[in-house]
C-alpha positions as CSV (number, residue, x, y, z in Angstrom):
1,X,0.0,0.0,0.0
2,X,3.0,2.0,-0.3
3,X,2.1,5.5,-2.0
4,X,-1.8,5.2,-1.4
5,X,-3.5,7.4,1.2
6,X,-5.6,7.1,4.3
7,X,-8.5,6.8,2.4
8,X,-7.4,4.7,-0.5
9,X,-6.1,2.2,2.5
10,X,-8.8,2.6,4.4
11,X,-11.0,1.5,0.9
12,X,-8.9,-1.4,0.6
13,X,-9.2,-2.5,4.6
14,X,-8.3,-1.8,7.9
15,X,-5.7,0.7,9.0
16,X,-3.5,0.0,11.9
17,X,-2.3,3.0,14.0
18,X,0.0,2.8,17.0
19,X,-0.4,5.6,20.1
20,X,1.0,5.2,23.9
21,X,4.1,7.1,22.6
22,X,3.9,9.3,26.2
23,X,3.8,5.9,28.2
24,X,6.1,3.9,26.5
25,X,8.9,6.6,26.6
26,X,8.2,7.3,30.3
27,X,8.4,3.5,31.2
28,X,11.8,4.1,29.4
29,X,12.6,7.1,31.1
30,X,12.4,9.8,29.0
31,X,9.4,11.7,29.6
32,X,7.8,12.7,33.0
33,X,4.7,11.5,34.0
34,X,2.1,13.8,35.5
35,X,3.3,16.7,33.0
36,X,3.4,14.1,29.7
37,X,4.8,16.3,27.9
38,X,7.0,15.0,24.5
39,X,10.1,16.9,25.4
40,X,11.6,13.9,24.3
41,X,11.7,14.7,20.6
42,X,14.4,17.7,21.5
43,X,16.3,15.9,24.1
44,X,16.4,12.7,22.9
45,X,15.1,12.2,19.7
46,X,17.3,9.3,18.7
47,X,14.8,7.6,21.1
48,X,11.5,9.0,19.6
49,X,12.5,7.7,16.1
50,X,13.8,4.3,17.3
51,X,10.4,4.1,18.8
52,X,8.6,4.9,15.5
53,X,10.4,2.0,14.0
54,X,9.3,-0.1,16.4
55,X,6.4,-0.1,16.3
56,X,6.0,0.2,12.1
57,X,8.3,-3.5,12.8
58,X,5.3,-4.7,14.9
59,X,2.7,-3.8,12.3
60,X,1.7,0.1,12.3
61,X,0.4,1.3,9.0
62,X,1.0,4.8,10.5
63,X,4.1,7.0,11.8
64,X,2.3,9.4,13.7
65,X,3.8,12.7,15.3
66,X,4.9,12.9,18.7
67,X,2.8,16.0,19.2
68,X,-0.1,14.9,21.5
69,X,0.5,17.8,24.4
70,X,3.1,19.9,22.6
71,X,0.8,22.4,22.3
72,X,1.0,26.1,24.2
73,X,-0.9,25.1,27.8
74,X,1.2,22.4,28.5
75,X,4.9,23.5,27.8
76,X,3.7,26.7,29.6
77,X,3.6,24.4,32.9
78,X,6.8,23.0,32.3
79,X,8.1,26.6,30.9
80,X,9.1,25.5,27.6
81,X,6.6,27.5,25.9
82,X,9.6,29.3,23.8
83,X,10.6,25.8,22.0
84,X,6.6,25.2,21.1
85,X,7.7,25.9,17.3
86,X,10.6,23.6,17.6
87,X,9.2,20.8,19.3
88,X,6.4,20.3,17.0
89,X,8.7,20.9,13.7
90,X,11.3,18.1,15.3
91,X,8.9,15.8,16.1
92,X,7.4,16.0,12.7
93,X,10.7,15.7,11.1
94,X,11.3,12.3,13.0
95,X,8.5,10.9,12.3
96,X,8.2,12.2,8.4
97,X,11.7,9.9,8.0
98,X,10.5,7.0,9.1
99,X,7.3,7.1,7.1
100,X,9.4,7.6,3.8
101,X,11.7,4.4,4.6
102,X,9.2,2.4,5.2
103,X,6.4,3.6,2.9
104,X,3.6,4.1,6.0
105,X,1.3,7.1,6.6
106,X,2.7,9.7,8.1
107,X,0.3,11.9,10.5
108,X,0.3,15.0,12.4
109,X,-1.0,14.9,15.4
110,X,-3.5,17.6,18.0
111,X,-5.3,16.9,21.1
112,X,-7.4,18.4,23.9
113,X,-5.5,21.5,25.2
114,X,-7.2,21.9,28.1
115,X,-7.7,25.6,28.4
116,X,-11.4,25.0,26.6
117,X,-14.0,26.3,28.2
118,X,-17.7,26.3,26.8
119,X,-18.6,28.9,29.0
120,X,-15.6,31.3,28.3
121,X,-15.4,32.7,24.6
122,X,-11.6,33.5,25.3
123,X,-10.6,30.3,26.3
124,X,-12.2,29.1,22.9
125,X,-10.5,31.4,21.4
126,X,-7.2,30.4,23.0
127,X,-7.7,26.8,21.5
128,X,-8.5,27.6,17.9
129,X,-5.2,29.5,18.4
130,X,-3.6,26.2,19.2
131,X,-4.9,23.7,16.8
132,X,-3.9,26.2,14.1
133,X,-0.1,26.4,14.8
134,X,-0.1,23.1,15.1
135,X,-2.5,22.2,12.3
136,X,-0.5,24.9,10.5
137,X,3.2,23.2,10.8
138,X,1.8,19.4,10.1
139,X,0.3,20.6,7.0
140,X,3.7,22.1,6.1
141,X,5.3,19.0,7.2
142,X,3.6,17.1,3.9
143,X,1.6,14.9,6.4
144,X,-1.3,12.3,4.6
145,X,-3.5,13.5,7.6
146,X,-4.0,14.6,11.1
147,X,-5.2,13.1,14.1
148,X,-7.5,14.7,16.1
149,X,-7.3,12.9,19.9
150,X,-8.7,12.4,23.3
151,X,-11.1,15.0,23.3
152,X,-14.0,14.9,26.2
153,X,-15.8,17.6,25.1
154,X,-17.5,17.3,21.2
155,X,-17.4,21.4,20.4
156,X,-13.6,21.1,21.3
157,X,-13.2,18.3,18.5
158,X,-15.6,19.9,16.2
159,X,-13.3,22.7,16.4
160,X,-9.8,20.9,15.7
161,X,-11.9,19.3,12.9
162,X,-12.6,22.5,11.9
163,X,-8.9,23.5,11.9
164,X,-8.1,20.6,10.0
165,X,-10.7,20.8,7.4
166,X,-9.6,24.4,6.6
167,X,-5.8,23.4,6.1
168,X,-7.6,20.8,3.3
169,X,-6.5,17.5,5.3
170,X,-8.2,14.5,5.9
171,X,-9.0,14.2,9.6
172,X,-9.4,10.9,12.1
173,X,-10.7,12.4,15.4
174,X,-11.4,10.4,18.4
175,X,-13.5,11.2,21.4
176,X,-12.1,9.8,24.7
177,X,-15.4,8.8,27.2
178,X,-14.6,8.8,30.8
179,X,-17.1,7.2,33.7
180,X,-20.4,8.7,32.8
181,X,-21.0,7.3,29.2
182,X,-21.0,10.6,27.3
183,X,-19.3,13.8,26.6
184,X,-18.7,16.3,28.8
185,X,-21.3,18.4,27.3
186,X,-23.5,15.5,27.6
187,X,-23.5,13.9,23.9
188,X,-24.0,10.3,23.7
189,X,-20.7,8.8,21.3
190,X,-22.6,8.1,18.7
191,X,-24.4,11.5,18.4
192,X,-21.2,13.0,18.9
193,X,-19.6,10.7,16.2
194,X,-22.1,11.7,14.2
195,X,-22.0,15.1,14.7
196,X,-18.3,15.0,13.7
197,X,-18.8,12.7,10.8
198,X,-21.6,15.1,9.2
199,X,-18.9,17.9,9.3
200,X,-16.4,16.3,7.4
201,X,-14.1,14.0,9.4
202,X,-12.9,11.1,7.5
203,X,-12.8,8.9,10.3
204,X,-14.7,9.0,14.0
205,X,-14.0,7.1,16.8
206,X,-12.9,6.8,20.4
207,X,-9.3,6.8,21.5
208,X,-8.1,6.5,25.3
209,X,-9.3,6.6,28.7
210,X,-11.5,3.1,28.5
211,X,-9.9,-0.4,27.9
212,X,-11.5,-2.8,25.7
213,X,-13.9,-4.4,27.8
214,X,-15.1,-0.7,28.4
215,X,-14.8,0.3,25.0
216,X,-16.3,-2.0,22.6
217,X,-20.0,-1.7,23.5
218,X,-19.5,2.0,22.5
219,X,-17.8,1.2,19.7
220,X,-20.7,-0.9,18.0
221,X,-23.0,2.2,18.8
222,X,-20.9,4.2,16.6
223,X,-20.6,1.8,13.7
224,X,-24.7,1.5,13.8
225,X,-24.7,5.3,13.6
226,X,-22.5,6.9,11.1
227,X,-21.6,6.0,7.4
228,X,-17.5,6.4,8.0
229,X,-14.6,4.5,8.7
230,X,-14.8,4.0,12.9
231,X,-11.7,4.5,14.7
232,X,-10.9,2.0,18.1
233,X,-7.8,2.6,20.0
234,X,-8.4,1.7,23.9
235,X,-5.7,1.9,26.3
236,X,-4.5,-1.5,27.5
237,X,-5.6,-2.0,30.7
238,X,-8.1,-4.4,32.2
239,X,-11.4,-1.9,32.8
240,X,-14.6,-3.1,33.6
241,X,-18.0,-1.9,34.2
242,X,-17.3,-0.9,38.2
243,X,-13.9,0.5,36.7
244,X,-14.6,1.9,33.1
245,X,-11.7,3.7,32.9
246,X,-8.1,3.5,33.2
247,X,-8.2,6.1,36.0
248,X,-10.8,4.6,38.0
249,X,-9.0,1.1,38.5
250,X,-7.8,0.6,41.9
251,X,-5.5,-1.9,43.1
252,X,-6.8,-3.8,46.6
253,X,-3.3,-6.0,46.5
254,X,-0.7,-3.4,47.3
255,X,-0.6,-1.2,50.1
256,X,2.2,0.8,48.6
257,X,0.8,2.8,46.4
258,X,1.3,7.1,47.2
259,X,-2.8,7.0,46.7
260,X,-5.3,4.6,46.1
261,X,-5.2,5.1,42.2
262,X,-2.5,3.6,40.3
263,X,-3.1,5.3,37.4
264,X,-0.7,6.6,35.3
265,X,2.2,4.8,36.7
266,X,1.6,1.6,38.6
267,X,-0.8,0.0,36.1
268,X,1.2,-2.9,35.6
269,X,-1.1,-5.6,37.4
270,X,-3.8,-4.4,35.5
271,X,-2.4,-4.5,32.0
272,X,-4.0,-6.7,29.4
273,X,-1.9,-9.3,27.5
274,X,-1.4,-9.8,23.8
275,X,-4.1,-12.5,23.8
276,X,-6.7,-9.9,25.5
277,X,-5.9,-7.4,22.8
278,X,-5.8,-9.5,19.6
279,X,-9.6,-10.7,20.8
280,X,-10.6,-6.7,20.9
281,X,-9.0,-5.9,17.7
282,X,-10.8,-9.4,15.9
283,X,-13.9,-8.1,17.6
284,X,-13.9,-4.4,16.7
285,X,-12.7,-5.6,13.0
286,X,-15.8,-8.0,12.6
287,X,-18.1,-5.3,14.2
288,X,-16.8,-3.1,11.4
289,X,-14.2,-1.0,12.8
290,X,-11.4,0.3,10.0
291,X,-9.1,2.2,12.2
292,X,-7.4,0.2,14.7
293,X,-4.8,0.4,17.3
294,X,-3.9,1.0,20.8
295,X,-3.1,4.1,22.8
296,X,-1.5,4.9,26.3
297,X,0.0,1.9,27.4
298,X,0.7,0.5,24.4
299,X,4.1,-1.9,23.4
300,X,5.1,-3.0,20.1
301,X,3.7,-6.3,20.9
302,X,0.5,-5.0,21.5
303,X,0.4,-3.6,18.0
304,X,2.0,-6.8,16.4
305,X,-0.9,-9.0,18.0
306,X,-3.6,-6.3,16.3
307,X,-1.8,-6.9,13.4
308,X,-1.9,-10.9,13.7
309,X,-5.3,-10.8,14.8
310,X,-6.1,-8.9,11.4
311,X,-4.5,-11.8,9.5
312,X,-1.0,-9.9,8.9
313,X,2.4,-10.9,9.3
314,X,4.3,-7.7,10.2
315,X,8.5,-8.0,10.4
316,X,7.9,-8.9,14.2
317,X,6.0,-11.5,13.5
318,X,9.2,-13.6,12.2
319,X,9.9,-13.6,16.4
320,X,6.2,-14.4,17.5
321,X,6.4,-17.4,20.2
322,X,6.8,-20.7,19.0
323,X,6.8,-23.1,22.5
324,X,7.3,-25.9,20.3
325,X,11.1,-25.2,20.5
326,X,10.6,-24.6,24.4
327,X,13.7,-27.1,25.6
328,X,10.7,-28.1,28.8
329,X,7.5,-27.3,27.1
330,X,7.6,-27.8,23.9
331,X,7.1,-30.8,21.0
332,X,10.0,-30.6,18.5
333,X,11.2,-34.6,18.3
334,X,14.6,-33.1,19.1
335,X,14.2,-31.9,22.3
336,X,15.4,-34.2,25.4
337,X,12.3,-36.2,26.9
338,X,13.7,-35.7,30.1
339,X,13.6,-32.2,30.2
340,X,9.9,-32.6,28.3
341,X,8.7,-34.9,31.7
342,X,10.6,-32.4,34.1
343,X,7.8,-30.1,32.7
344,X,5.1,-31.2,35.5
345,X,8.2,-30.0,38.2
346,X,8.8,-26.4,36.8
């Protein structure tokens, strides 16, 4: 599919996308949580590329931007405001190069800023502001589209759309539900899918927040309701119905925790495995979901089993487990049948 665009790919089937770029650098130790802010791409972007690769190795049809939070309110609070320009050219850059080696899209990337206020014309204002420099410097960039992200409210994202629509890109925004089952200004997903879809977003969807137990219900809502591509991208993490969300999981086996959410940073217990998310991806894809992928939380292997589960073989896929070679537990007719009946001991 090298050369074709979001929507030619999305014509011909599904679209993988891989997020969790904040996570997966602060599990590495390059970006701070709390802040999550990508300051990585100017300190270390030999780190921010290498993790592109990645996960294109593990099965990513898209090299999106590490520009989720660099926008204006969030390098204020770390006061970095004056490298806002910089960060977002840089991180576009990186990601630009590794969508021309390896023939993937390559997408710019806004999110929820949030300084929005629906009750505060300059705070809306303010935000148009910011999805237009950035908007503004992706479209510059050359990239095949932009992705709108992890917005509660549904004006906010009809506004990025908005931004993005004027600059003459295609557009993929995603709505990020929290507890109550709707936006913050009270639209059920699918109305506000709708909404979004009606004004000329190429793909709707939900990113974030909710794991796939959580998410999927919603997600078949969507598809019932509009007539575009439907974007699911949950975060990795075992929600449930008490729990919907990734912030709202608690942890009743350790008493060591600095409160009683884990969230962001002492997930772990709760994290699905690659089994868990190649059943969401197989069930969003035969649901009709086109645009699919994982955000905060994500590892390459997450991404490689969406891919597997889609029927591809992605370069990481030569390394998949085989436990037939296992020298305890598995069946090759070469391995030692003592170590095969020490199994039962291990």
């Amino acid at each position: 599919m090298a050369g074709k665009g979001l929507r030619e790919r999305l014509a011909a089937g599904p679209v993988i996308c891989a997020e969790g770029y904040l996570f997966e650098l602060e599990r590495r130790g390059y970006v701070q949580a709390g802040a999550f802010v990508p300051e990585a791409v100017l300190d270390h972007p030999e780190v921010v590329e290498q993790l592109h690769r990645d996960f294109v190795h593990a099965g990513s049809d898209v090299v999106e931007a590490f520009t989720y939070y660099a926008h204006r309110e969030k390098l204020r609070i770390i006061g970095r405001e004056a490298q806002l320009e910089d960060m977002n050219r840089q991180a576009l850059r990186l990601a630009k190069r590794v969508a021309d080696e390896t023939g993937t899209l390559f997408a710019g990337d806004i999110c929820n800023t949030n300084v929005y206020d629906p009750a505060d014309a300059a705070s809306q204002r303010a935000a148009r502001a910011m999805f237009e420099e950035q908007v503004g410097w992706a479209a510059e960039a050359g990239v095949d589209f932009i992705v709108a992200e992890t917005f509660s409210d549904a004006a906010e994202a009809k506004m990025a759309l908005d931004a993005i629509k004027s600059a003459k890109l295609p557009a993929v925004v995603t709505m990020a539900i929290h507890r109550a089952p709707v936006t913050r200004d009270g639209m059920t997903p699918e109305d506000c899918c709708k909404m979004l879809a009606d004004a000329g977003a190429d793909v709707v969807g939900l990113n974030c927040i909710r794991g796939p137990r959580t998410m999927l219900p919603l997600i078949e809502r969507i598809i019932a309701a509009v007539d575009v591509p439907v974007a699911a991208l949950p975060v990795p993490y075992r929600t449930s119905e008490k729990e919907p969300t990734f912030q709202s999981l608690r942890d009743p086996n350790c008493d060591c925790l600095p409160s009683e959410m884990p969230f962001p940073v002492a997930l772990d217990p709760m994290t699905c495995n690659r089994f868990e998310i190649a059943e969401f991806a197989k069930a969003a894809h035969a649901l009709g979901a086109r645009y699919l992928g994982v955000c905060c939380g994500a590892m390459p292997h997450h991404i490689r089993s969406v891919a597997e589960a889609l029927g591809r073989k992605p370069p990481a896929s030569r390394y998949s487990a085989d436990m037939s070679k296992h020298a305890f537990f598995g069946t090759d007719h070469s391995l030692k049948p003592k170590n095969q009946a020490f199994s039962h001991e291990l």
